[in-house]
C-alpha positions in Angstrom: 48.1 -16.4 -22.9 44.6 -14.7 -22.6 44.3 -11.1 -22.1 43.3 -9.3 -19.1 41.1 -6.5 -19.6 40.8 -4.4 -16.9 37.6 -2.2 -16.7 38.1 1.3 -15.1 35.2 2.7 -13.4 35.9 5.9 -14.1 35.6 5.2 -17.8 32.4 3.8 -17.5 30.8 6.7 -15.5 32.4 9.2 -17.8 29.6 8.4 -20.3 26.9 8.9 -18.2 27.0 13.0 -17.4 27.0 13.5 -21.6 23.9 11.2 -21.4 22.0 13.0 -18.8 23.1 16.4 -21.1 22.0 15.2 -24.1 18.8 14.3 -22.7 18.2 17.6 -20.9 19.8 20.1 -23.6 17.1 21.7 -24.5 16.6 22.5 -20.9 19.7 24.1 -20.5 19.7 25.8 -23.6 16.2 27.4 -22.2 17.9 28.2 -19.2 20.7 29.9 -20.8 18.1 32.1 -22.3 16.5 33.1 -19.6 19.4 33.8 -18.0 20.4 35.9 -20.8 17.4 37.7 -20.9 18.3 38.5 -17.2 21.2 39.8 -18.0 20.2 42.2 -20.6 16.9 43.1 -18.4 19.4 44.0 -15.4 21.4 46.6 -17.7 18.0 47.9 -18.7 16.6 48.3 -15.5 19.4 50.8 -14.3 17.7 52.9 -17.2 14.1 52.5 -15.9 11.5 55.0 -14.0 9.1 54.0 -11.1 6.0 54.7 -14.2 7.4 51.9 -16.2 8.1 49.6 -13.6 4.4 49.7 -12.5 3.1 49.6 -16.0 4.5 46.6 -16.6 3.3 45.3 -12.9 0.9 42.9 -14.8 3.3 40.5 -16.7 6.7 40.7 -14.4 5.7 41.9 -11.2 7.7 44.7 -11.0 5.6 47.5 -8.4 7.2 46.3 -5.5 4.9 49.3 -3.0 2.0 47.0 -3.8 3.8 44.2 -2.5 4.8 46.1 0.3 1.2 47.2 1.6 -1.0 44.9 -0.3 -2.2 41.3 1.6 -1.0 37.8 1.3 -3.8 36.8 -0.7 -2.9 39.8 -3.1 0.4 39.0 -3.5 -0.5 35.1 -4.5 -2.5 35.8 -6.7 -0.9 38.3 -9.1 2.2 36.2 -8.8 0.4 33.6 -10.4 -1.3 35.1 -12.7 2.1 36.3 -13.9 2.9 33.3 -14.6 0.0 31.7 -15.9 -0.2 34.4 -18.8 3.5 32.7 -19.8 2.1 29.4 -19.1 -0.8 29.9 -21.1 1.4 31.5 -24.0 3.8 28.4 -23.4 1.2 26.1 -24.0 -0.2 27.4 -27.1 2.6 27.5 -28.6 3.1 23.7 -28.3 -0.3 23.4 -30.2 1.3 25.0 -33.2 3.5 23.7 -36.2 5.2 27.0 -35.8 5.3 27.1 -32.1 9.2 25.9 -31.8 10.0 29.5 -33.2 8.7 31.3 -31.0 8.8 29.7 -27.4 12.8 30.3 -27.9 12.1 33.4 -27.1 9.5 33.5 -24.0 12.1 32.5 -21.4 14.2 35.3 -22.3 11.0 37.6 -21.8 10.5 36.3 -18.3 14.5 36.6 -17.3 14.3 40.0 -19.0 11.3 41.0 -17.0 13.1 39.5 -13.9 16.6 41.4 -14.5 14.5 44.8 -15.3 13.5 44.4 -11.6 17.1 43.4 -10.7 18.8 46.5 -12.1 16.2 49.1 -11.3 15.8 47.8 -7.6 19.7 47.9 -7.3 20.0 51.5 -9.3 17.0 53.4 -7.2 17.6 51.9 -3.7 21.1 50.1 -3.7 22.1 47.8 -0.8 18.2 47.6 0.4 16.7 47.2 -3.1 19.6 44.1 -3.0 18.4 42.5 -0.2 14.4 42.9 -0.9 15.8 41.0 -3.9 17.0 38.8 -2.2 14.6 37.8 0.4 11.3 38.7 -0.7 11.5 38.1 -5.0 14.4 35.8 -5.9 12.5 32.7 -4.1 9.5 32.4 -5.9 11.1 33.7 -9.2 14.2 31.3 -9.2 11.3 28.6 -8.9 8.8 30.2 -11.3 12.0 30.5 -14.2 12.7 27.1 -13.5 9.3 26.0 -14.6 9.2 28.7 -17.2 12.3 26.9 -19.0 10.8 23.2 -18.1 7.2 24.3 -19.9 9.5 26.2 -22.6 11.4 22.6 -23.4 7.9 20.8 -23.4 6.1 22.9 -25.8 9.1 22.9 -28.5 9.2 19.6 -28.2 5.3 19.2 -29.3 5.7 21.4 -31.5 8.6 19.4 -33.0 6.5 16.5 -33.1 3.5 18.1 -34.6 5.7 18.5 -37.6 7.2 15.0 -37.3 3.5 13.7 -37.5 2.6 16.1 -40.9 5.9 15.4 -42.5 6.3 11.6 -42.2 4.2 9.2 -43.9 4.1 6.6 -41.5 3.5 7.7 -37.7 4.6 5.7 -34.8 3.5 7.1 -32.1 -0.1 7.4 -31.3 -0.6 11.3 -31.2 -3.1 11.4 -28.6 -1.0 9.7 -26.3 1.9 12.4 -26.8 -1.2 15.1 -26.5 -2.0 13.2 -23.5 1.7 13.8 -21.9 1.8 17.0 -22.8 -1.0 18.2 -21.0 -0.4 16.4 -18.0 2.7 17.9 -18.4 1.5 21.1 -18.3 -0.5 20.7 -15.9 2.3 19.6 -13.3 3.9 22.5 -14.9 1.5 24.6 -13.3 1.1 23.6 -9.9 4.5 24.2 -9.5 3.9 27.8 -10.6 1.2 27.6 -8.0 3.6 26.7 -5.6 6.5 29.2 -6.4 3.2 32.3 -6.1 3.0 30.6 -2.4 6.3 31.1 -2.3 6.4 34.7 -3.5 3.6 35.5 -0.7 5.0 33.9 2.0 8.2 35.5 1.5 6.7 39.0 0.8 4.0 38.4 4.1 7.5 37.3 6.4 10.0 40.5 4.3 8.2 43.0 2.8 7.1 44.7 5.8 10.6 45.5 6.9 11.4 47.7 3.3 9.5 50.4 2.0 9.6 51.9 -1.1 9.2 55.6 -1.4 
């Protein structure tokens, strides 16, 4: 007498969330960085001044009176040039046999940068530093460490190859063709950067006129 086999479908699907891990887990592991390096930028931030907070304005955005009073062309553009300096850094990085090393620790840089802002907003101003979070930064910067993480997992993976290349005798893959991907890459990478520094200035242009900072 043959044997039925009965197929489940739930043991077929089961192997496809590991797959779609495996394939992104350098993603997640990027984003568990970052989100680390919120974490410890949030305890810091309770320890911060209003000087510190606007010297370091530049790389995490973090004098919110300028976003209160300056325009919405202002506010675009210093949100992406925020993150183009990490872009920038991202993508050098990539170009570099020893890149892998460091881009681990750029996401935490932005998600500490991001959690300094967190803590100090919520330790100088409490409920209305919360909801200025809220409305007016978390928008553009959930976006913008989003990207941060994707151009994070790009580059190491370069990097990774670059090595690959030096260290095998025999290459497979035509380098110009992964140089090719990971520019364009890149440079998708950084519209969407562009488009989470709109999203900072509309928010800040429709919010920020409602707190103010003294």
């Amino acid at each position: 007498m043959k044997k039925i086999i009965f197929s489940s479908p739930l043991k077929s699907r089961s192997f496809s969330l590991p797959e779609k891990f495996r394939k992104n887990i350098v993603f997640v592991v990027f984003m568990s960085i970052l989100f680390a390096g919120i974490s410890a930028g949030a305890v810091s931030g309770r320890y911060a001044d209003q000087t510190l907070m606007e010297n370091l304005d530049i790389i995490f955005l973090t004098n919110f009176k300028l976003r209160c009073t300056d325009g919405m062309l202002s506010a675009f553009v210093s949100s992406f040039a925020s993150a183009f300096i990490f872009l920038l850094t991202i993508f050098l990085l990539g170009l570099s046999l020893w890149g892998e090393v460091i881009t681990v620790v750029i996401p935490f840089v932005k998600g500490y940068g991001y959690g300094l802002a967190i803590g100090y907003l919520y330790t100088a101003y409490g409920f209305s530093g919360i909801l200025y979070n809220i409305l007016v930064i978390l928008p553009g910067a959930f976006l913008c460490s989003a990207v941060i993480a994707a151009a994070a997992q790009e580059s190491f993976r370069n990097s990774v190859k670059l090595i690959s290349i030096f260290m095998r005798s025999a290459v497979n893959d035509d380098p110009r063709i992964q140089m090719k991907h990971y520019m364009l890459s890149m440079l998708w990478l950084l519209f969407l950067a562009a488009l989470s520094s709109a999203l900072d200035m509309l928010f800040s242009f429709a919010f920020s006129r409602f707190f103010h900072f003294p």
